[in-house]
C-alpha positions as CSV (number, residue, x, y, z in Angstrom):
1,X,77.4,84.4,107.4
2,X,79.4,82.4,104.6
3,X,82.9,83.4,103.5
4,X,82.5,85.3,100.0
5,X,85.2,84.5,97.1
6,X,85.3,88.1,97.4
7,X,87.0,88.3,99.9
8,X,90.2,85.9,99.8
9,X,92.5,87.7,98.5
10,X,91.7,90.3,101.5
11,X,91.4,87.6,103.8
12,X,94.7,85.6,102.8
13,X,96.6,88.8,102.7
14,X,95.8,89.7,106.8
15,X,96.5,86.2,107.8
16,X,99.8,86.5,106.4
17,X,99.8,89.9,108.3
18,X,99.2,88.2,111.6
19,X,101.9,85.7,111.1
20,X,104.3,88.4,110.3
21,X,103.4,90.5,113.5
22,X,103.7,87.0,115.5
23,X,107.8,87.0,114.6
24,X,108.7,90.6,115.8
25,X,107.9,92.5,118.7
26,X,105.6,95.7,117.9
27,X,107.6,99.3,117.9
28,X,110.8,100.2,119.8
29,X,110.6,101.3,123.8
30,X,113.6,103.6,123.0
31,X,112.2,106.5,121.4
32,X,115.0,108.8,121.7
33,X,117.6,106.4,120.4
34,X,119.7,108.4,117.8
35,X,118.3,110.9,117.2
36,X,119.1,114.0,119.6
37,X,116.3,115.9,121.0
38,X,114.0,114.6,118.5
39,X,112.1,111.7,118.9
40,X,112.2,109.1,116.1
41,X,109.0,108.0,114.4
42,X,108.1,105.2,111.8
43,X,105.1,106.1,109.9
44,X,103.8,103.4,107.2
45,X,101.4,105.0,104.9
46,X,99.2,102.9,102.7
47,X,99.4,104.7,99.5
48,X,101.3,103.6,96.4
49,X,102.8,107.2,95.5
50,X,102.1,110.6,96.8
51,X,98.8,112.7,95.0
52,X,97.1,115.7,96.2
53,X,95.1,112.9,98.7
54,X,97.9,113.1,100.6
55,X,99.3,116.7,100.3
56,X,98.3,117.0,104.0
57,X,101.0,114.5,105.0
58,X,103.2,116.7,102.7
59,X,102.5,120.2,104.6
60,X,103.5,118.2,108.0
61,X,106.3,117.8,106.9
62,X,107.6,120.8,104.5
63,X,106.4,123.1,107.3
64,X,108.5,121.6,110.1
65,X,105.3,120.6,112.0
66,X,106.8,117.1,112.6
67,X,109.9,119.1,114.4
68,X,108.0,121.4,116.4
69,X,106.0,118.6,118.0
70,X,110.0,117.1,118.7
71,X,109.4,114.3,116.2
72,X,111.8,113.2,113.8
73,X,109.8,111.1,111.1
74,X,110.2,108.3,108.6
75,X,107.5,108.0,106.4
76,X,107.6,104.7,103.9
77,X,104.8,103.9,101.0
78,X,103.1,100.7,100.9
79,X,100.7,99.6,98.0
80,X,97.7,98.2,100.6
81,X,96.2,99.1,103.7
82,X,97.4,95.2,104.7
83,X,101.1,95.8,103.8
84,X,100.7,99.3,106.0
85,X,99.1,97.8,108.5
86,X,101.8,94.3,108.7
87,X,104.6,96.7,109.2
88,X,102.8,98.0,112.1
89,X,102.0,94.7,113.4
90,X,105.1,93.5,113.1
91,X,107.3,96.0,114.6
92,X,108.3,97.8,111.4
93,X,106.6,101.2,112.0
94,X,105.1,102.7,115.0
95,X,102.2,103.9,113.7
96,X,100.6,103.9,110.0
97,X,97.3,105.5,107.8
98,X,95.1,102.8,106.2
99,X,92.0,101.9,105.7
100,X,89.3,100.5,108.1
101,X,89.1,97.2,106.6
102,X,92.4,95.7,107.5
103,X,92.4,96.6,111.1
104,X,88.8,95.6,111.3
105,X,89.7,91.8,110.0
106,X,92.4,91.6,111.7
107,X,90.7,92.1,115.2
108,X,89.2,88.6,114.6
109,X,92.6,86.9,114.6
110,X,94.1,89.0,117.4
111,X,96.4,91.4,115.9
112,X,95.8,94.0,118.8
113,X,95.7,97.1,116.0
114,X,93.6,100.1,117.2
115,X,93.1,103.7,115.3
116,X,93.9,106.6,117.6
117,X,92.8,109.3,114.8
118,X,91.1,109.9,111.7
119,X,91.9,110.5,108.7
120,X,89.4,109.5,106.4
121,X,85.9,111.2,108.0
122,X,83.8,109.4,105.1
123,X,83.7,106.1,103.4
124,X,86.0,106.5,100.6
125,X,84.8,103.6,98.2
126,X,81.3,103.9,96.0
127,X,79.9,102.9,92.9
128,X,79.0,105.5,90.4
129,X,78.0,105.9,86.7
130,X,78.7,108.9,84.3
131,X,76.0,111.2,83.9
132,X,73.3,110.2,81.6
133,X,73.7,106.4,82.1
134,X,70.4,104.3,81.8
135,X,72.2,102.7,85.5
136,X,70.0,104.2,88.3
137,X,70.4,101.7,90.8
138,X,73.0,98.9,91.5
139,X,70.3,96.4,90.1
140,X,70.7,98.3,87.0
141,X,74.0,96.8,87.5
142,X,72.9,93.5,85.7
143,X,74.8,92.0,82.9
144,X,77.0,95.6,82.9
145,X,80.7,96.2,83.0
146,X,82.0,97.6,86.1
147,X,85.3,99.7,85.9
148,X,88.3,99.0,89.1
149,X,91.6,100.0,89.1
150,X,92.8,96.2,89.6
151,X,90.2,92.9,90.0
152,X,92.7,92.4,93.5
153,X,91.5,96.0,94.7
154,X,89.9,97.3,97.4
155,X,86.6,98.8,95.1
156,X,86.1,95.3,93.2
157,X,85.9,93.9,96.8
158,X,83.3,97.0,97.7
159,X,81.9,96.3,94.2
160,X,80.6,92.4,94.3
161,X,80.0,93.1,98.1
162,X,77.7,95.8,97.1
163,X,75.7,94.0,94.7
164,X,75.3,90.9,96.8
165,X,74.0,92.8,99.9
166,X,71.4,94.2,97.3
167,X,70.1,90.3,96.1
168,X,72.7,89.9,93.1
169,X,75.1,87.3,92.6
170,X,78.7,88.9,92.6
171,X,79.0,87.7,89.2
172,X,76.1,89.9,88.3
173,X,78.8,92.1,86.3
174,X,82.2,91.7,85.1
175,X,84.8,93.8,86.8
176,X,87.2,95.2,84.5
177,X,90.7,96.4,85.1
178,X,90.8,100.4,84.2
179,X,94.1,101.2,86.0
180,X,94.5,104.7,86.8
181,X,95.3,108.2,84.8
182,X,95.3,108.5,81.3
183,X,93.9,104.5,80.9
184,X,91.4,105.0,83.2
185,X,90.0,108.0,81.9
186,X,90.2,106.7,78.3
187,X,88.0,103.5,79.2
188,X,85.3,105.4,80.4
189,X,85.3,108.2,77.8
190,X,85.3,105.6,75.1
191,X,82.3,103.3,76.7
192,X,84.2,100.6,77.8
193,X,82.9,100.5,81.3
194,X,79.6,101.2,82.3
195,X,79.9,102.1,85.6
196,X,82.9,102.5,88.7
197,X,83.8,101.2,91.7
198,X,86.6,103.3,93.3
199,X,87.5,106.0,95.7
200,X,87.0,109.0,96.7
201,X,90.2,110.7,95.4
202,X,90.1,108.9,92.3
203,X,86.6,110.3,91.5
204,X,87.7,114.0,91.7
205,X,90.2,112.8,89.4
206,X,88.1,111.8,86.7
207,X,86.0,114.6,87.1
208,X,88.8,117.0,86.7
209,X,89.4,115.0,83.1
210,X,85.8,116.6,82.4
211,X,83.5,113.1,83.7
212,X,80.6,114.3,85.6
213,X,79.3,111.6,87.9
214,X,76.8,110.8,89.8
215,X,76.8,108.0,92.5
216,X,74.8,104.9,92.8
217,X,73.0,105.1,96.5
218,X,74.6,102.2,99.1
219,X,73.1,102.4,102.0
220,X,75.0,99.8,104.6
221,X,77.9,102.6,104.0
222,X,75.8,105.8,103.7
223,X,77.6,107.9,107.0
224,X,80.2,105.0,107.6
225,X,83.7,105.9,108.7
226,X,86.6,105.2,106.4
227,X,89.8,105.1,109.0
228,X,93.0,106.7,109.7
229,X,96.0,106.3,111.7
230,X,96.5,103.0,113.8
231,X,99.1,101.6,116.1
232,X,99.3,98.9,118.4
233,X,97.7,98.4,121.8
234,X,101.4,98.5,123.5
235,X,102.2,101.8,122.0
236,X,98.5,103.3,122.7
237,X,99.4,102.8,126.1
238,X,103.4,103.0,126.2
239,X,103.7,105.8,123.4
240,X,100.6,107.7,124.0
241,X,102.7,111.3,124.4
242,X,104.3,110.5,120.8
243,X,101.0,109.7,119.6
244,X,99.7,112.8,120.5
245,X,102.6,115.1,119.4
246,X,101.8,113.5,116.0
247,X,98.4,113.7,115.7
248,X,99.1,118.0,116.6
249,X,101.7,117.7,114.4
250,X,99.1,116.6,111.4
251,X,96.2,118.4,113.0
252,X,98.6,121.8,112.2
253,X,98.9,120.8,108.6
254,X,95.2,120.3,108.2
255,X,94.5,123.9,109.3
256,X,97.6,125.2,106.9
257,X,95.5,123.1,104.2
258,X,92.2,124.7,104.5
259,X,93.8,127.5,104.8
260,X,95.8,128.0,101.6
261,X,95.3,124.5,99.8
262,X,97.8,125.8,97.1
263,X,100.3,126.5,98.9
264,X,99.4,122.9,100.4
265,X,99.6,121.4,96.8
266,X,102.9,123.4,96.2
267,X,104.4,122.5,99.1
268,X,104.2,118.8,98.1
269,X,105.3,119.7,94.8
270,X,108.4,120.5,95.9
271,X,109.3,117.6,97.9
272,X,107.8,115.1,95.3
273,X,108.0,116.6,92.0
274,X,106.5,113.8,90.2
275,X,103.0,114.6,91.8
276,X,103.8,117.7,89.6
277,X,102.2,116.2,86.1
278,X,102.7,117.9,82.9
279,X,99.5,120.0,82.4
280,X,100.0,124.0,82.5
281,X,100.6,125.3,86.4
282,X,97.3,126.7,86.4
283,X,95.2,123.3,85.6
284,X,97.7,121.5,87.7
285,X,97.6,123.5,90.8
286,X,93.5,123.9,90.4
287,X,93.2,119.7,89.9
288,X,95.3,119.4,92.8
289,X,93.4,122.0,94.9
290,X,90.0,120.2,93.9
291,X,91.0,116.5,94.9
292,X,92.4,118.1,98.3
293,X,89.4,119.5,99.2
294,X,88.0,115.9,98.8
295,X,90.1,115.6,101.6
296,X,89.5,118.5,104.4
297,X,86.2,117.8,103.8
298,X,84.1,116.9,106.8
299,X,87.4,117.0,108.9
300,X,85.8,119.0,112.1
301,X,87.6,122.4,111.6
302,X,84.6,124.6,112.7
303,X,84.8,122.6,116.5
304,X,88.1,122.1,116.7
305,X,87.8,118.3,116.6
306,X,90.2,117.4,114.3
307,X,91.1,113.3,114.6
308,X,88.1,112.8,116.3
309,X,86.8,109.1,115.6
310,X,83.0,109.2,115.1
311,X,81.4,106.5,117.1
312,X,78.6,105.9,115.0
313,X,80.5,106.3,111.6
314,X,83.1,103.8,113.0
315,X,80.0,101.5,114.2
316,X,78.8,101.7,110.8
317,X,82.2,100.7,108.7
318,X,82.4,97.7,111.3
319,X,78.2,96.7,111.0
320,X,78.8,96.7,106.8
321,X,82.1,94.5,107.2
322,X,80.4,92.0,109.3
323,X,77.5,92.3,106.6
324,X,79.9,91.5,104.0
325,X,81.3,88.0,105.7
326,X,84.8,89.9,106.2
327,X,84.2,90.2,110.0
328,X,81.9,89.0,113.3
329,X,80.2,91.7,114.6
330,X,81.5,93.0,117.4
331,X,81.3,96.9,118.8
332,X,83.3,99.2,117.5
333,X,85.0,100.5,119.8
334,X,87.1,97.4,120.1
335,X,89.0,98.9,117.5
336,X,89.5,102.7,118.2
337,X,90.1,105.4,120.9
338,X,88.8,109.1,120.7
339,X,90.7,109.6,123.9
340,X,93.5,111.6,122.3
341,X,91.7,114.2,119.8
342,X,91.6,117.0,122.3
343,X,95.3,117.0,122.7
344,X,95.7,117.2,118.8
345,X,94.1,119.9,118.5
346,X,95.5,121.8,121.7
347,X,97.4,124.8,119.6
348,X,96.8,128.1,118.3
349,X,94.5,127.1,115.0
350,X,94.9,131.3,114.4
351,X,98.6,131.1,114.3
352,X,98.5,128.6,112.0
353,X,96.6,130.2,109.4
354,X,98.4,133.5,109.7
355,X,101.4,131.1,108.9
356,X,99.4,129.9,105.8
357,X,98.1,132.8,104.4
358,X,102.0,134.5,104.1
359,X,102.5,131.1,102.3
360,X,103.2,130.7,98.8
C-alpha cells in the first residue's frame, strides 16, 4: 500500500527512534545497583502532564504498591508515544506506557519493542460530532472542519486515515488546531469545528464541560486494542521477575481505583496538585471520578485478568495500521506477550479493596 502524507511526521519521528536505540545498549543488567533492597526501575510514560487518565499510575505510587512489590521507581513524562518509546529503545527507561502505534511501526525497522501488559483495553482515538449535528457518517465529513488538539497529533493521523479508508481524500476536511481545556471547549461551543478527532480521555472532558457527543462509527478499529506497557526483548527475557512485580504493583492500584476512584483522584491530587484545577471540590473530584472511569473500563476486574493482552483486539490495532500504509501486516503477536498477566494479578484483590474503602 502507498506511504500516506499522513503519516510522515509519525514515520520520521520512529526512524529517529531506531537510530537512537542503535547508540545505547537497552536497560541496565544491574537491577539492584543503589538502591538497597529495592530494585530500581525506569518507567517512561507517554503523557504530557498527569490528568485523572492517569490517576491509576498515581495510586501505585501514593499507596506504596511500587515498594511492596520491592521496586523503587522513576517515572518521567514524555509528550509522544515515540519519545516514550525511544527512551526505552535506547536504554533510557526499562519499561514505558504508550500507545500501539509506535511499537507497531517500529517492528518493521527492527527495534525489538514488545508490550507485556495492557493498559489501554480499547482503541482510544475516534471521530465524533456534538449532538444534533447534520454529520452522521464520516462521508458527512466532506468539505467540514475537523477539530485536533495539534495538526502533528495522533487523532489528525486517525482522522485523514479514517476518511481515506472510507473513499475520501485526506483533504476531504480541514483539521483544525483546538488545543486542549478551556480553547478546546470554546471552539466547539462556539461552532468553529464541526466535528473531533481525539481520545478517549479528552472526550469525557468535554462532556464534563456539558458537550454531549456522539461518535461517528469506524469500523477497521471497532474492538481494536489500544496498548500499554512495553519493554525490550532483552529485558522480557532478562528482567521478566521485575516485569512482573510491576505489572502487580499496577494491577493493586487498579483494584484501589475501582474501588474508591475518589480517593484515587485524591490521592493524585496530592502528589501533583496542578491536576487539582480551580473548579469547586465537588465538580473537580466528580470530573476527575468520570474521566477515570473512562479508564477502569473494560480492564478485566470480574476474571481477574488484569494486563491481559487481547489477541484479537491487538490483531485488530495491527490489521488497521497495515490498512493505513503505517505498517506490513504481520501477526500480532510479533509484538506482545500475555505470558505474564496471571502473575500480576496473583494477590489478594479483597485486601486491596478493604485497603480502599478505609481510604480517603
Amino acid at each position: 500500500m502507498k506511504t500516506r502524507r499522513a503519516m510522515k511526521v509519525l514515520s520520521g519521528a520512529v526512524a529517529a527512534l531506531c537510530a537512537a536505540a542503535a547508540l545505547s545498549a537497552c536497560g541496565s543488567d544491574d537491577d539492584a545497583a543503589g538502591s538497597g533492597d529495592l530494585t530500581p526501575v525506569t518507567f517512561a510514560m507517554a503523557s504530557p502532564s498527569w490528568n485523572a487518565g492517569y490517576a491509576v499510575m498515581a495510586v501505585v505510587e501514593a499507596e506504596g504498591f511500587y515498594k511492596e512489590e520491592g521496586l523503587k521507581v522513576t517515572t518521567n513524562l514524555f509528550p509522544s508515544a515515540t519519545q516514550a518509546a525511544q527512551q526505552v529503545a535506547a536504554g533510557g527507561a526499562d519499561l514505558g506506557l504508550m500507545t500501539v502505534e509506535p511499537v507497531a511501526i517500529g517492528h518493521d525497522k527492527d527495534l525489538n519493542l514488545v508490550y507485556f501488559s495492557s493498559y489501554w483495553a480499547k482503541w482510544i482515538y475516534s471521530l465524533q460530532v456534538p449532538d444534533g449535528s447534520s454529520v452522521k457518517s464520516i462521508a458527512d465529513l466532506k468539505g467540514r472542519k475537523i477539530g485536533v488538539s495539534a495538526v502533528a497529533s495522533s487523532g489528525s493521523t486517525f482522522a485523514r486515515t479514517a476518511m481515506e479508508l472510507n473513499g475520501m481524500s485526506q483533504d476531504a476536511a480541514s483539521l483544525v488546531p483546538i488545543g486542549a481545556g478551556a480553547q478546546q471547549i470554546n471552539a466547539i461551543k462556539s461552532g468553529q469545528v464541526d466535528a473531533l478527532a481525539l481520545w478517549d480521555i479528552q472526550y469525557q472532558l468535554v462532556k464534563n464541560a456539558g458537550i454531549n457527543l456522539t461518535p461517528l462509527p469506524v469500523k477497521e478499529t471497532e474492538d481494536a486494542w489500544g496498548g500499554g506497557f512495553a519493554t525490550t526483548r532483552k529485558n522480557l527475557e532478562g528482567k521478566k521477575d521485575v516485569l512482573e512485580r510491576f505489572g502487580r504493583a499496577v494491577a493493586k492500584a487498579f483494584v484501589f481505583s475501582k474501588a474508591n476512584p475518589e480517593a484515587a483522584i485524591r490521592a493524585m491530587w496530592k502528589l501533583y496538585p496542578e491536576t487539582r484545577g480551580s473548579d469547586p471540590e465537588e465538580k473537580a473530584l466528580a470530573d476527575g471520578v468520570k474521566v477515570l472511569e473512562v479508564r477502569l473500563a473494560g480492564q478485566g476486574f470480574d476474571d481477574k485478568s488484569l494486563g491481559r493482552i487481547d489477541g484479537a483486539a491487538a490483531t485488530r490495532a495491527v490489521d488497521f495500521m497495515a490498512s493505513a500504509g503505517l505498517t506490513r501486516k504481520f501477526p500480532a503477536k510479533e509484538i506482545y506477550t500475555d505470558e505474564l498477566f496471571s502473575a500480576f494479578n496473583d494477590f489478594s484483590y479483597d485486601d486491596v479493596k478493604k485497603r480502599a474503602e478505609s481510604a480517603s
